[in-house]
C-alpha positions as CSV (number, residue, x, y, z in Angstrom):
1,X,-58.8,-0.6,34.4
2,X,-60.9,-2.6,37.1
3,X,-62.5,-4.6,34.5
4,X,-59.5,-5.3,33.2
5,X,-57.6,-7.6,34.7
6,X,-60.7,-10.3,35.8
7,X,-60.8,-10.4,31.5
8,X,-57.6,-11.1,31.2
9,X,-57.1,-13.7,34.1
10,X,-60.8,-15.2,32.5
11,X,-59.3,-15.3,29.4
12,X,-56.2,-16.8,30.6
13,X,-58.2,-19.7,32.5
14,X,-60.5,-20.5,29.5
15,X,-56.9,-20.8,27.2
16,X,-55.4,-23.0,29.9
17,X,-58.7,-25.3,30.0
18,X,-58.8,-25.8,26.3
19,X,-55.0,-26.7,26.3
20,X,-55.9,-29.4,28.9
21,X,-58.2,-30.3,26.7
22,X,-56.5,-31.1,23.5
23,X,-53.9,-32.9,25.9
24,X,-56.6,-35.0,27.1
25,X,-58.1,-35.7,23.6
26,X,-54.3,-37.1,22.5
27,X,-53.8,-38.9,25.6
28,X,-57.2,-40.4,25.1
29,X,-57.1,-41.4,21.7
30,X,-53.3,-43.0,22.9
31,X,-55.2,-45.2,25.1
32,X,-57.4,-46.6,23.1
33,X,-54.4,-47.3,20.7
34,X,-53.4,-51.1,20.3
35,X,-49.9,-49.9,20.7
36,X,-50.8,-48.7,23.9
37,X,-50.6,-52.3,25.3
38,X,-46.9,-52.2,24.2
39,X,-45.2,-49.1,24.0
40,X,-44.6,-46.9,27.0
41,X,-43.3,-43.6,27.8
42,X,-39.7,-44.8,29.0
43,X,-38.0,-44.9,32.0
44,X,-39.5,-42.1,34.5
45,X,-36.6,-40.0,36.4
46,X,-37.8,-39.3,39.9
47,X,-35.2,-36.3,40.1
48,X,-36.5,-34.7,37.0
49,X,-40.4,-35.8,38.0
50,X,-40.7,-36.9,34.3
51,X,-40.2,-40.0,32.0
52,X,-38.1,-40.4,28.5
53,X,-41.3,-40.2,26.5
54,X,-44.6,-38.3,26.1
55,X,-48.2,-37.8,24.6
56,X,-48.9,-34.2,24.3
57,X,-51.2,-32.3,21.9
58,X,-49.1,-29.7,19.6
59,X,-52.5,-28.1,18.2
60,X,-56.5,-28.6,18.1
61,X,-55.7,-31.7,16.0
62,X,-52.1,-32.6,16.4
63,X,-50.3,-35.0,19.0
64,X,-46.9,-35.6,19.4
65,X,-46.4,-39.6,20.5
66,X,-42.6,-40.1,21.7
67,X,-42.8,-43.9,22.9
68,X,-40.7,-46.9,23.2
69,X,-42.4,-50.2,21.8
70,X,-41.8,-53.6,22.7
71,X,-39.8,-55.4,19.9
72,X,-41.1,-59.3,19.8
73,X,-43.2,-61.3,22.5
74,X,-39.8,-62.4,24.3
75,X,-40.1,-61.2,28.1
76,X,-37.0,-59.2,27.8
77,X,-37.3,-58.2,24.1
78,X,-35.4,-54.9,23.6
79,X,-37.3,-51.6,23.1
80,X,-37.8,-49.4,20.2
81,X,-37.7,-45.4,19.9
82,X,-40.8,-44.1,18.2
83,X,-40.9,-40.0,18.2
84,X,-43.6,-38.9,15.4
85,X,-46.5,-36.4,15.6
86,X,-49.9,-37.7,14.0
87,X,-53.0,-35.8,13.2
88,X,-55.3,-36.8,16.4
89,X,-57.7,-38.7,14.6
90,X,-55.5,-41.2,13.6
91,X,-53.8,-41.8,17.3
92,X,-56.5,-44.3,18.3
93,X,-55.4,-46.3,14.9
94,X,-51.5,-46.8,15.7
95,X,-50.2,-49.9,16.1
96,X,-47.1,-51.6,17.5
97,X,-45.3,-53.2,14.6
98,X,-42.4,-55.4,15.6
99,X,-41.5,-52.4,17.6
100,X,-42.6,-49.8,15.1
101,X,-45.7,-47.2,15.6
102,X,-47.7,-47.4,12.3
103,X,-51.1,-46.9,11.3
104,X,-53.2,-50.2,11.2
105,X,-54.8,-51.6,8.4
């Protein structure tokens, strides 16, 4: 029973580390997006501690990207809703089209 619980809590660690990870990998591969330089996570709610939008891994080699994008080059151009998951190797290849995330050419 001893050797028990340091398993489990070892297991639990190494689980929590590779979760990290695959959140890291998304959130990496967002920034070095060209939509990144135009689409944002939203308005962030101090109350809540959060903002409207995220980049979060769903699996090994999924990411959810829930974004608003910049809708023409006019200063206060309105803001589009983008909220699609996309296999993580092609997050560093989305662009920002006229307020639309798409892969880029």
């Amino acid at each position: 029973m001893s050797q028990i619980l340091p398993r489990f809590l070892l297991l639990t660690a190494m689980l929590g580390l590779q979760q990290t990870a695959f959140a890291d990998a998304c959130s990496d591969a967002w920034e070095t997006s060209t939509a990144f330089n135009s689409c944002f996570l939203g308005v962030y709610h101090f109350k809540e501690d959060k903002a409207d939008g995220e980049v979060k891994n769903i699996s090994s080699d999924l990411c959810k990207v829930n974004v608003w994008c910049e809708t023409g080059q006019a200063q206060n151009a309105p803001r589009k809703s983008n909220s699609k998951n996309w296999k993580l190797n092609e997050v560093p290849k989305l662009g920002n089209y006229n307020g639309d995330v798409k892969l880029s050419p």
